[in-house]
C-alpha positions in Angstrom: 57.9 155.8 11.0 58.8 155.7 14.9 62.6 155.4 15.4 64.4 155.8 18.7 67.8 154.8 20.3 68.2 152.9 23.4 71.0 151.1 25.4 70.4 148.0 26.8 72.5 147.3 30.3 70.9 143.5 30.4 70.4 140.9 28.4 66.7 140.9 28.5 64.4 144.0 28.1 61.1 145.2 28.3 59.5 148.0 26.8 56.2 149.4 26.7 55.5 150.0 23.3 53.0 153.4 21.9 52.2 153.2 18.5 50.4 156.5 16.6 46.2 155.3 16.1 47.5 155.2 12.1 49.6 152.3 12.8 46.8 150.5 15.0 45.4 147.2 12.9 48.4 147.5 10.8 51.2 144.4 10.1 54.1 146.1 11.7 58.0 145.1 11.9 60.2 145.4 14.5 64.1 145.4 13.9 66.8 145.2 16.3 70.2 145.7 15.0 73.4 147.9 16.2 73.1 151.3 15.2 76.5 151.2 12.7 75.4 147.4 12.2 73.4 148.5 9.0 75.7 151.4 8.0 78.4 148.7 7.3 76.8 146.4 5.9 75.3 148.5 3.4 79.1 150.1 2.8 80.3 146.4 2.0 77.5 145.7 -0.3 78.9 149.0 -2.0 82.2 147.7 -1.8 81.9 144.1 -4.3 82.8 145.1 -7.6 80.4 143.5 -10.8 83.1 141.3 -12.0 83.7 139.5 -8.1 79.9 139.5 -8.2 79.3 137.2 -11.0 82.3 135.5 -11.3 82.1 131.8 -11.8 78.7 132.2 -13.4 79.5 131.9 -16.8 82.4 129.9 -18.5 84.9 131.2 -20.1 83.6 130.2 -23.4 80.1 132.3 -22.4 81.9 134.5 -20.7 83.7 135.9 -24.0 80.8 135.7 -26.1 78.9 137.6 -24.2 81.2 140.2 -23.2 81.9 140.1 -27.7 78.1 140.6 -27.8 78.1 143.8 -25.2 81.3 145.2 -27.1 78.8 145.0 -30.9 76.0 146.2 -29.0 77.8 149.2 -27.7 79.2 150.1 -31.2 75.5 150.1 -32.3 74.9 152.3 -29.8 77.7 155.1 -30.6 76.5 154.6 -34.5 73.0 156.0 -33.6 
């Protein structure tokens, strides 16, 4: 992996690009994103707890079954 930092001062730039003879012939990806850009976004995704994640998915009605089913299943568990 080739990673390096620059700082743009306009809106367009050119680069020459060197790539290692490993990567030549080889689908590569280029990403341009702020350096904390990633870092936060990764943070937030941390962040969303299970329930806000899958609320409105069921109903309540499949909603309490299910969470009666994970309740038994856990007791099976514990009895093992």
């Amino acid at each position: 992996m080739i990673r390096t930092f620059i700082t743009p001062t306009q809106s367009n730039f050119n680069v020459a690009l060197e790539f290692p003879e490993d990567y030549l012939g080889q689908e590569l990806e280029i990403i341009v994103f702020k350096k904390q850009e990633g870092l936060i976004a990764e943070k937030k995704l941390n962040q969303i707890k299970l329930s806000d994640k899958y609320r409105g998915v069921f109903s309540k009605d499949d909603a309490k079954s299910f969470n009666e089913h994970t309740q038994q299943m856990r007791k099976e568990w514990d009895n093992i």
